[in-house]
BAVEXGU-159217 format. One record per residue (C-alpha): residue in three letters; x, z, y. Coordinates in Angstrom, 1 decimal. Each point is the difference from the previous one (the first is absolute). Layout:
<nodes>
+---------+--------+--------+--------+
! residuo !      u !      w !      v !
+---------+--------+--------+--------+
!     ala !      X !      Z !      Y !
...
+---------+--------+--------+--------+
</nodes>
This chain:
<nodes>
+---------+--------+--------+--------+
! residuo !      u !      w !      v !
+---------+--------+--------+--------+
!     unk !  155.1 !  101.5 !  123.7 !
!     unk !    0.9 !   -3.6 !    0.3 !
!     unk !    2.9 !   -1.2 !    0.1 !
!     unk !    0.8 !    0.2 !    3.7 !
!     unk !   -2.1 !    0.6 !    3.0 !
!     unk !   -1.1 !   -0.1 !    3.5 !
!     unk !   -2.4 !    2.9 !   -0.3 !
!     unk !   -2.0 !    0.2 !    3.9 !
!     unk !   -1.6 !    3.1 !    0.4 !
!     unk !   -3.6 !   -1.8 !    2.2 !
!     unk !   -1.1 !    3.7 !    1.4 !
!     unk !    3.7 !    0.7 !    1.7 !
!     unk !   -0.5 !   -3.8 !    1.6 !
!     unk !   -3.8 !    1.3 !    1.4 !
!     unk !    1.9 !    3.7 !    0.8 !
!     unk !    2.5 !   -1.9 !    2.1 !
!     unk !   -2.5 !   -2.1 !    2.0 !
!     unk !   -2.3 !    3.2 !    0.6 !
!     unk !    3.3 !    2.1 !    1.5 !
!     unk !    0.9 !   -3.0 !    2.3 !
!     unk !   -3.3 !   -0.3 !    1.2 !
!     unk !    0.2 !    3.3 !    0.8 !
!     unk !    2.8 !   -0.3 !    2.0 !
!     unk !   -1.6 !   -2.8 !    2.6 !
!     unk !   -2.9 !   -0.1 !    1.8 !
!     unk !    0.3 !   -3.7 !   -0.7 !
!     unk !   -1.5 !   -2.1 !   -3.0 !
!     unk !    2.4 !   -0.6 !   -3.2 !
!     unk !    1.0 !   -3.2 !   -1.1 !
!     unk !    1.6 !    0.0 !   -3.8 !
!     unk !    2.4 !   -2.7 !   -0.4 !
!     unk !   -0.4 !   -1.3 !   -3.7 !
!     unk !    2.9 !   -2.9 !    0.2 !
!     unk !    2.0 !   -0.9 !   -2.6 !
!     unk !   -2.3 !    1.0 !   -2.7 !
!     unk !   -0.5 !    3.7 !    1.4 !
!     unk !    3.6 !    0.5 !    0.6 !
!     unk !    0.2 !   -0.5 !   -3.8 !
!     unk !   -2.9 !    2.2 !   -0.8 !
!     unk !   -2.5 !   -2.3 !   -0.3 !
!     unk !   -1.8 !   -1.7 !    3.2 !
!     unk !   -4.1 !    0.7 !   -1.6 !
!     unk !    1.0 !    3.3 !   -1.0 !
!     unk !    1.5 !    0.8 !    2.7 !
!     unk !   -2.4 !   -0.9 !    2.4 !
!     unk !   -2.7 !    1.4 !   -1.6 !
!     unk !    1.6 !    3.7 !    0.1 !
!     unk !    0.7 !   -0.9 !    3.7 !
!     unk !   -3.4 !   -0.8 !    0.9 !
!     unk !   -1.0 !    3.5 !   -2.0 !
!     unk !    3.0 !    1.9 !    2.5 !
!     unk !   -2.4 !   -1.3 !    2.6 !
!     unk !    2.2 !   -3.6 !    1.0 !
!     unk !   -2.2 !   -2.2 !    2.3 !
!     unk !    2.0 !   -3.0 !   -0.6 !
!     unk !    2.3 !   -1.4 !   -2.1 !
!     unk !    3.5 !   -2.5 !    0.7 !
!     unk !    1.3 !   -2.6 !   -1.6 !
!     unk !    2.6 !   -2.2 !    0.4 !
!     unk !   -1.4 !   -3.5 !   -1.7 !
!     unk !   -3.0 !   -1.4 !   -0.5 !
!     unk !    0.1 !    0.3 !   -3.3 !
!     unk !    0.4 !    3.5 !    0.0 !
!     unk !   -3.0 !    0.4 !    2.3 !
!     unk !   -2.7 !   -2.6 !   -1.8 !
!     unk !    1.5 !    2.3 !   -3.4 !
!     unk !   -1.7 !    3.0 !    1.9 !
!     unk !   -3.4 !   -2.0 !    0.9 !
!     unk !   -0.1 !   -1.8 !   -3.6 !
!     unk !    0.2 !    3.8 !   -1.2 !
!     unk !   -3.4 !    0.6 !    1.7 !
!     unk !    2.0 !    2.3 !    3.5 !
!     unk !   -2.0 !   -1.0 !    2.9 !
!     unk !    2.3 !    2.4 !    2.6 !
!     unk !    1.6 !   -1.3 !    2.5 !
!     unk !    3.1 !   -1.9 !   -1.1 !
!     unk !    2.9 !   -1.4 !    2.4 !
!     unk !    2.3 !   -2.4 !   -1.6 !
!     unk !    3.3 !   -1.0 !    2.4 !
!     unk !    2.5 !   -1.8 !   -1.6 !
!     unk !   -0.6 !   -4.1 !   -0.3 !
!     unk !    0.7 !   -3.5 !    0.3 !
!     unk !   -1.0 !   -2.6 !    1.6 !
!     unk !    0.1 !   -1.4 !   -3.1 !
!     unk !   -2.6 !    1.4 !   -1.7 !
!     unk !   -3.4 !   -0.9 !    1.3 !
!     unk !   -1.8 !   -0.1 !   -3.1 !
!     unk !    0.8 !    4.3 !   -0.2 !
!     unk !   -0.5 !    0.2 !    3.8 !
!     unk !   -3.6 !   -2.0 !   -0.7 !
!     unk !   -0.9 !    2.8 !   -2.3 !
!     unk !    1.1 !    2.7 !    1.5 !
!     unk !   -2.3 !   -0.9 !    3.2 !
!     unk !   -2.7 !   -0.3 !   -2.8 !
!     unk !    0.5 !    3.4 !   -1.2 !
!     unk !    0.0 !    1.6 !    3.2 !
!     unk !    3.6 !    1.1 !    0.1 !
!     unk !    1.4 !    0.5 !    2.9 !
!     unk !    3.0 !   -2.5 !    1.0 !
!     unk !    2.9 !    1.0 !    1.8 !
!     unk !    1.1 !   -2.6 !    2.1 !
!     unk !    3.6 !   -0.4 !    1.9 !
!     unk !   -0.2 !   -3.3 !    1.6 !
!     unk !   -2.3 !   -2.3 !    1.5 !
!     unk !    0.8 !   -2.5 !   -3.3 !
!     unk !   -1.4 !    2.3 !   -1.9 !
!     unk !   -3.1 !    0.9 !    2.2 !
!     unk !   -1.0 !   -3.4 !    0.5 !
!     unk !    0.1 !   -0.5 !   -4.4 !
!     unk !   -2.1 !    3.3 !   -0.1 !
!     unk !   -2.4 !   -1.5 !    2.1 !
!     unk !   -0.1 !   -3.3 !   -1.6 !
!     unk !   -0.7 !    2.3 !   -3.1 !
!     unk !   -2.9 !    1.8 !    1.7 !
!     unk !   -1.7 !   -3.8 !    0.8 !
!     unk !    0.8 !   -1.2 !   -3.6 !
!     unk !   -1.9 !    3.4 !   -1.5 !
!     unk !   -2.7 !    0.3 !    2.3 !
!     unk !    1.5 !    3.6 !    0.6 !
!     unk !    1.4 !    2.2 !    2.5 !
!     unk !    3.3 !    0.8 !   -0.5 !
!     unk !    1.3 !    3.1 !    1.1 !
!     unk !    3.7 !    0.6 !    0.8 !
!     unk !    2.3 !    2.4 !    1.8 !
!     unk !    2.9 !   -1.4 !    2.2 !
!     unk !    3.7 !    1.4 !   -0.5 !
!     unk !    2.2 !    0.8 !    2.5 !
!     unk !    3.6 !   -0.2 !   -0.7 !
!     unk !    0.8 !    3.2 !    2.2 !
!     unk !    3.8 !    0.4 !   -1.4 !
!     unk !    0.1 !   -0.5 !   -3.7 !
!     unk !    0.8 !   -3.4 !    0.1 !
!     unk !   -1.6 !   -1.0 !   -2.8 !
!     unk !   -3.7 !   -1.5 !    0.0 !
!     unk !   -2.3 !    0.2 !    3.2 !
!     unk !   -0.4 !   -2.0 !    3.2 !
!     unk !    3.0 !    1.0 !    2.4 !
!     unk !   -0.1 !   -0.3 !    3.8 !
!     unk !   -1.6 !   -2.5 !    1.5 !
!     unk !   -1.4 !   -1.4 !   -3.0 !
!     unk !   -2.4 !    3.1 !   -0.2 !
!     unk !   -1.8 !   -1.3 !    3.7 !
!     unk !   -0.5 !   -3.5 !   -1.9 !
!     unk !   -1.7 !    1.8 !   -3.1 !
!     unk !   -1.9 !    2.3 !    1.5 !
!     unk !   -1.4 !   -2.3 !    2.4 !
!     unk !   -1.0 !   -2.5 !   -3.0 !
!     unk !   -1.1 !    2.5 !   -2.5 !
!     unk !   -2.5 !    0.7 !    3.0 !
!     unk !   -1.6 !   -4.0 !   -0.1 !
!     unk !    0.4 !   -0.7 !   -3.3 !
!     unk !   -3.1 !   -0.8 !   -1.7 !
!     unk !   -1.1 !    2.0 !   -3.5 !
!     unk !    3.0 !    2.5 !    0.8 !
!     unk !   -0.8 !    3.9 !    0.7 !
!     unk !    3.3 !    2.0 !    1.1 !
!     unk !   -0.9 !    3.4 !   -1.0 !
!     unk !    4.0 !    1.3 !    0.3 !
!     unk !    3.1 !    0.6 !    1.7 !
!     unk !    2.8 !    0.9 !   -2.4 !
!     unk !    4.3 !    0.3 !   -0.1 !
!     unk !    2.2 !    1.4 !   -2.3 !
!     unk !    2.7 !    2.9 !    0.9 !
!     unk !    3.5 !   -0.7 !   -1.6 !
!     unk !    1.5 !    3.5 !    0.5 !
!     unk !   -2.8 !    2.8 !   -0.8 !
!     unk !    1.9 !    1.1 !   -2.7 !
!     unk !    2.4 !    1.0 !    2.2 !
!     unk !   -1.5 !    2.9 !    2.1 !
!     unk !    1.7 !   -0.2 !    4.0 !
!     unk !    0.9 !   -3.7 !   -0.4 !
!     unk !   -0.1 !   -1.5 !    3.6 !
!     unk !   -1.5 !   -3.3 !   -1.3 !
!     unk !   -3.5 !    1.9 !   -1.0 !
!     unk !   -0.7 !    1.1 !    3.7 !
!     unk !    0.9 !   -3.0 !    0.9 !
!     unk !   -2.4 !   -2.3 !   -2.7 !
!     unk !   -2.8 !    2.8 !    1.3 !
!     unk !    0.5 !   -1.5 !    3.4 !
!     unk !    0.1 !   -3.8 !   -1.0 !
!     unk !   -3.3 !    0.2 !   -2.4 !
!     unk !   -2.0 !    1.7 !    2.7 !
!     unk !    1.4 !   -2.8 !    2.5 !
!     unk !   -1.6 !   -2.7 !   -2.5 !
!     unk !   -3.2 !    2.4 !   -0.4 !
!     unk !   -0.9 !   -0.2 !    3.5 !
!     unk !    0.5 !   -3.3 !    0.0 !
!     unk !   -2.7 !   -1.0 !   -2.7 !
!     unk !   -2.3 !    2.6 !    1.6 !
!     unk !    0.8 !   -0.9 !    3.8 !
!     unk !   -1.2 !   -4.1 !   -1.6 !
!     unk !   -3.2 !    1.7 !   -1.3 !
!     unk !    1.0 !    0.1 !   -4.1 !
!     unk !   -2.3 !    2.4 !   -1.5 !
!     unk !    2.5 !    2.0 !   -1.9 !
!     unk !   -0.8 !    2.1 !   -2.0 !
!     unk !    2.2 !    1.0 !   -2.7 !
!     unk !    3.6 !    1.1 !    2.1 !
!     unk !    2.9 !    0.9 !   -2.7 !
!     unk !    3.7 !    0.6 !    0.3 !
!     unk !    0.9 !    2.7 !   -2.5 !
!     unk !    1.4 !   -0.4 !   -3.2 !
!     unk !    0.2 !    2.9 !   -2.9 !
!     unk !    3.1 !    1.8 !    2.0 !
!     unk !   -2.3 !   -0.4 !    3.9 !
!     unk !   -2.1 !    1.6 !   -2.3 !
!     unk !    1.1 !    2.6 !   -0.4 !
!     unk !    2.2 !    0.9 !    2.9 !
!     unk !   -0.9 !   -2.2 !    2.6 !
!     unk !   -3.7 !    0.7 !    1.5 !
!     unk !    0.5 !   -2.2 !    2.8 !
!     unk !   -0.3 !   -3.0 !   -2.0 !
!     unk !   -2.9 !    0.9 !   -2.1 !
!     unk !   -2.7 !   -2.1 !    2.1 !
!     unk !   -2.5 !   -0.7 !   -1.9 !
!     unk !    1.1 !   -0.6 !   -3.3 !
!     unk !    3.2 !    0.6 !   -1.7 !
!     unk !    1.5 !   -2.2 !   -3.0 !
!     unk !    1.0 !    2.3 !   -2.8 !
!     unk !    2.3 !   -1.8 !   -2.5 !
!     unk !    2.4 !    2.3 !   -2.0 !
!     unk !   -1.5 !    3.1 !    1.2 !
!     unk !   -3.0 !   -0.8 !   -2.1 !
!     unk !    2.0 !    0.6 !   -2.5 !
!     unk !    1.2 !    3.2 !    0.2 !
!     unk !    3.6 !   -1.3 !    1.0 !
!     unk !    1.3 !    1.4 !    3.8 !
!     unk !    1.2 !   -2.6 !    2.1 !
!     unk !    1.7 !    3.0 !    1.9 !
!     unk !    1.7 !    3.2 !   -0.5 !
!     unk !   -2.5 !    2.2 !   -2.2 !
!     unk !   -2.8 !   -0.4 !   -2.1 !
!     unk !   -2.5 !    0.6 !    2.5 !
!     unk !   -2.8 !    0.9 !   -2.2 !
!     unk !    0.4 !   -3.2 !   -2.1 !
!     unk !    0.6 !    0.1 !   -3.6 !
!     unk !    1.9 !   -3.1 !   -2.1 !
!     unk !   -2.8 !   -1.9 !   -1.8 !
!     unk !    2.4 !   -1.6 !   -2.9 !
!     unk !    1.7 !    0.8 !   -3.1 !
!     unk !    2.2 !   -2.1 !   -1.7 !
!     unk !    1.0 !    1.2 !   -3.3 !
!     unk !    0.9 !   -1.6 !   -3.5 !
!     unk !    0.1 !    1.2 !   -3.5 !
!     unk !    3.7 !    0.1 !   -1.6 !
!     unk !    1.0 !   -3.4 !   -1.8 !
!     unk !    2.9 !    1.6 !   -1.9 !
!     unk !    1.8 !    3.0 !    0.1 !
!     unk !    3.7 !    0.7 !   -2.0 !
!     unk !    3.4 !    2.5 !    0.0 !
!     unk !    2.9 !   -2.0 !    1.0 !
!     unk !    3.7 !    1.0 !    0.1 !
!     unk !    2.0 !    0.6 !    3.1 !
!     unk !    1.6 !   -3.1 !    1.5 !
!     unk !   -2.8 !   -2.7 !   -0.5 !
!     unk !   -1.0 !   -2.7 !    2.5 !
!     unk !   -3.5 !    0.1 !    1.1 !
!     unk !   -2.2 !   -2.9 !    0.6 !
!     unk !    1.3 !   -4.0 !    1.3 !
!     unk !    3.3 !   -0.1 !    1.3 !
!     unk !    0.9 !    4.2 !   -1.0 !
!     unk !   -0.5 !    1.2 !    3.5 !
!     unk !   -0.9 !    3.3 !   -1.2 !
!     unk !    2.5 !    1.7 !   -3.2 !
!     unk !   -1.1 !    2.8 !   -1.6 !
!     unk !    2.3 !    3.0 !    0.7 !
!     unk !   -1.2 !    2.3 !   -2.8 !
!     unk !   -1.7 !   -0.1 !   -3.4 !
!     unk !   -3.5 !   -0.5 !    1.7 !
!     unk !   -3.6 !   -1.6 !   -0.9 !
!     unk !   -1.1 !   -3.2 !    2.0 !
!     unk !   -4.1 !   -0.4 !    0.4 !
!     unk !   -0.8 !   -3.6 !    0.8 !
!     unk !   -2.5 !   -0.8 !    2.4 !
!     unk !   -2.4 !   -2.9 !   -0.3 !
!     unk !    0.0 !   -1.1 !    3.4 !
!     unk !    1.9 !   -2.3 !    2.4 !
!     unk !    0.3 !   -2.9 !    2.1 !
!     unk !   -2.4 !   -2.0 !   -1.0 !
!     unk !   -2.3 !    2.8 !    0.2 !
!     unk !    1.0 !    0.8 !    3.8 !
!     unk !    2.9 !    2.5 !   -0.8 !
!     unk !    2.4 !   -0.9 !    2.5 !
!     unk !    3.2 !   -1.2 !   -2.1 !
!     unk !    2.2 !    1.9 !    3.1 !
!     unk !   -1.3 !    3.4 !   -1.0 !
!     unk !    2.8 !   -0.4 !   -3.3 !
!     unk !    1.4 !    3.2 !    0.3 !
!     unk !   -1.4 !    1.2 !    2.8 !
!     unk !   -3.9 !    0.8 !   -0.3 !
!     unk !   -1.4 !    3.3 !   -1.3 !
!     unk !   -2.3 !    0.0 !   -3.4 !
!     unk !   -1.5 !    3.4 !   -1.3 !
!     unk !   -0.3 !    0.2 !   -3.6 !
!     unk !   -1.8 !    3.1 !   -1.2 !
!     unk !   -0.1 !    1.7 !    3.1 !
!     unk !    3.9 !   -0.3 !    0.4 !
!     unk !    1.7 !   -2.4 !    2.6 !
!     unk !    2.6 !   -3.0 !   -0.5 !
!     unk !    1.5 !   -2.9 !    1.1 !
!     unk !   -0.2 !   -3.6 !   -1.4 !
!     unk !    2.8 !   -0.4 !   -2.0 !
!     unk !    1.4 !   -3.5 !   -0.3 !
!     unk !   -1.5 !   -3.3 !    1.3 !
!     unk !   -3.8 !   -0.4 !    0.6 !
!     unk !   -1.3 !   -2.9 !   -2.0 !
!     unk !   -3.0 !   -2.1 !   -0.2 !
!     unk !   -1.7 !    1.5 !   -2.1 !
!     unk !    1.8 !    3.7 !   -0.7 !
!     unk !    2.6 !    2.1 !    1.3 !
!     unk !    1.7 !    3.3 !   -1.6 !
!     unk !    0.3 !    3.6 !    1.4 !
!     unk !    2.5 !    2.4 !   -1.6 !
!     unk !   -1.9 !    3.3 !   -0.6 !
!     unk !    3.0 !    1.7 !   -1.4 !
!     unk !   -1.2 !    2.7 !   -2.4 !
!     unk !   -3.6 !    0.3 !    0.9 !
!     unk !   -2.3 !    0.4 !   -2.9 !
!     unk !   -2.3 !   -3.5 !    0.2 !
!     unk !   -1.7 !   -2.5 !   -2.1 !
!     unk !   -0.9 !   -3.4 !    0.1 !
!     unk !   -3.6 !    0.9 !    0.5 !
!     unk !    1.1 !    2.0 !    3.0 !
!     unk !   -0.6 !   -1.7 !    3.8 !
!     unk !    2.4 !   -0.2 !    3.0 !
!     unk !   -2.1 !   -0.1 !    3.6 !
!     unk !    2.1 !   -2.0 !    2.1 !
!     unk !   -2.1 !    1.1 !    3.1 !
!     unk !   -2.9 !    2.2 !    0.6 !
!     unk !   -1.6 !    2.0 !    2.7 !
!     unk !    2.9 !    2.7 !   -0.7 !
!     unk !   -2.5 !    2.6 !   -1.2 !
!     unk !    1.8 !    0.7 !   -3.3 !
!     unk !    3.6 !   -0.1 !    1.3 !
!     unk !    0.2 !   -4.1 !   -0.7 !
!     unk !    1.5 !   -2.3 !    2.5 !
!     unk !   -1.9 !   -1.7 !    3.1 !
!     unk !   -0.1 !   -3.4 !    1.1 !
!     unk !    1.5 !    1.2 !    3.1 !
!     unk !    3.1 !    1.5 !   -2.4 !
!     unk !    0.2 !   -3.6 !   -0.9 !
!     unk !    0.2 !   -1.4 !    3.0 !
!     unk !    2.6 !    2.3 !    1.1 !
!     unk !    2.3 !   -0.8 !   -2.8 !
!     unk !   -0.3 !   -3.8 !    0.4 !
!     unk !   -0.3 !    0.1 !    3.5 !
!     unk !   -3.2 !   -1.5 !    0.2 !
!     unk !   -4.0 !    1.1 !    1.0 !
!     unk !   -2.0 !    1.5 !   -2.4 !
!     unk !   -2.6 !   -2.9 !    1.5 !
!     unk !    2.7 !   -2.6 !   -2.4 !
!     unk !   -0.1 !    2.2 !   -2.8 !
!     unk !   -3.6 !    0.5 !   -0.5 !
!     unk !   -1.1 !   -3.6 !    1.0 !
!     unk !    2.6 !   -1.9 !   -2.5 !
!     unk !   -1.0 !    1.3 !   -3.1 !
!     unk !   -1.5 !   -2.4 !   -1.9 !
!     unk !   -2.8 !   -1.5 !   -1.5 !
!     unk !    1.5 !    0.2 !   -3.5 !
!     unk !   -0.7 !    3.9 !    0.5 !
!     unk !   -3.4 !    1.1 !   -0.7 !
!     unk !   -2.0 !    1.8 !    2.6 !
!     unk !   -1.3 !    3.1 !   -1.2 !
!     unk !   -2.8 !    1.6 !    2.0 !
!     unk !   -1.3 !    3.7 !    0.6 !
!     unk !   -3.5 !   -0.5 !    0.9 !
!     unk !   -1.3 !    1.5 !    3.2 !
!     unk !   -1.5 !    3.6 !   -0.4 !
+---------+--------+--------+--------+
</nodes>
């Protein structure tokens, strides 16, 4: 084994988009931001398109030409830009990814790109129906549906929102954001936009909220194998992250552990470090706090987490330095979840997956 890993088990990724899909009568759109949520975007989307994904999301540009470069062709919506960066939003058009747009600003700098590249550009409007966050809100959505229907060299081929609650099953702002995106939907059909790709849900609508399904639903963290809500649902955790043992020694009771002695040893005990930290992603406030296995046995991080290392006390377990910890898995062999550390950092496991870092290798099982 190498030193550390990120090992991504491809097949549980495809497994997870072929039990969502089975869930909806709508198509599946796998969300491969933020480099796969950590797993790798090409990888990743590769098992999602073998789960049976029609489409793929991004945030960037970049992300999105990274999927065309790679040779994907599928349907790709990218939603997150600037109107600073023309030179992506020219290429995108070019590649025939669809643009989300929020305001007319941005539409009229799509269509300028269309005219530049002698190419249709395709984008979906946003409407801000209670997140707050991107999308066209109120009366701005009249204004861009009525220009995305006149301007030149642009195709609107969606109405889309985001929910900010479907985590949270019974929460009164979902009915509510139901109401407020079909309000805009009618809107762009009642001013004759051919719509054709209608999406609300996210990985938690997904799975518990059928009435937002539409036509498409927007996977992220599901994909994964990680449950946005209470239960596994059928999904099963994609990553491991382990590390072979950097050291392991006896001490005597009584000795402080790690920078600044936050943790002292209580008992004659042995100490197995770990070759992991911050500056590989391990948050620096799960000192103390998050759970390790090391040969099939749970602990805690004893002591600060440091850039590059942090130290769990293992008491008198039997272990070597060519023995691993697994920091998180998919649980199967009685090591911790992402979601266990989430819960003891009070976080989502959506942080804990996505910031480990590039220093990490990515280790693939190869689709079956």
């Amino acid at each position: 084994m190498l030193r550390a890993e990120a090992r991504v088990d491809l097949n549980r990724i495809r497994d997870n988009v072929t039990t969502l899909r089975a869930g909806t009568s709508a198509e599946v759109m796998a969300v491969v931001k933020a480099d796969g949520y950590g797993h790798g975007i090409l990888p990743s989307a590769r098992a999602a398109l073998a789960g049976g994904a029609a489409w793929l999301g991004t945030a960037t540009f970049e992300e999105a030409l990274t999927l065309r470069a790679a040779g994907i062709d599928t349907p790709v919506l990218a939603w997150l830009w600037t109107v600073a960066e023309y030179d992506g939003l020219r290429d995108a058009v070019a590649a025939a990814v669809d643009i989300s747009v929020n305001s007319i600003r941005q539409l009229r700098l799509v269509g300028a790109a269309a005219r530049e590249t002698g190419t249709t550009a395709r984008v979906q409007l946003k409407a801000d129906t209670g997140l707050s966050r991107n999308g066209a809100y109120d009366a701005v959505w009249a204004d861009l549906v009525r220009e995305a229907g006149e301007t030149e060299g642009v195709e609107a081929t969606g109405v889309w929102s985001h929910l900010a609650c479907a985590d949270e099953p019974g929460h009164p702002s979902v009915e509510r954001q139901i109401t407020r995106y079909r309000e805009a939907l009618a809107h762009a059909e009642a001013a004759g936009l051919p719509v054709r790709w209608r999406h609300l849900g996210n990985s938690a609508a997904a799975l518990t909220l059928p009435q937002t399904h539409f036509d498409l639903v927007r996977a992220g963290i599901g994909i994964y194998g990680l449950s946005p809500v209470d239960g596994d649902h059928g999904l099963v955790p994609a990553m491991t992250l382990r590390a072979t043992l950097a050291n392991v020694k006896r001490v005597r009771a009584g000795e402080g552990v790690s920078y600044g002695h936050t943790y002292t040893t209580d008992r004659e005990t042995t100490l197995a470090l770990v070759p992991l930290g911050y500056g590989d992603g391990v948050p620096r406030h799960a000192s103390n706090t998050a759970p390790v296995a090391v040969n099939g046995r749970q602990f805690r991080i004893s002591g600060r987490v440091c850039m590059d290392q942090f130290v769990v006390d293992v008491g008198d377990l039997d272990v070597g330095d060519d023995d691993e910890a697994v920091l998180f898995g998919p649980g199967t062999d009685g090591e911790p979840r992402a979601h266990d550390w989430a819960e003891a950092l009070d976080t989502i496991h959506y942080e804990i997956v996505t910031r480990i870092g590039a220093r990490v290798p990515r280790t693939y099982v190869e689709l079956a």
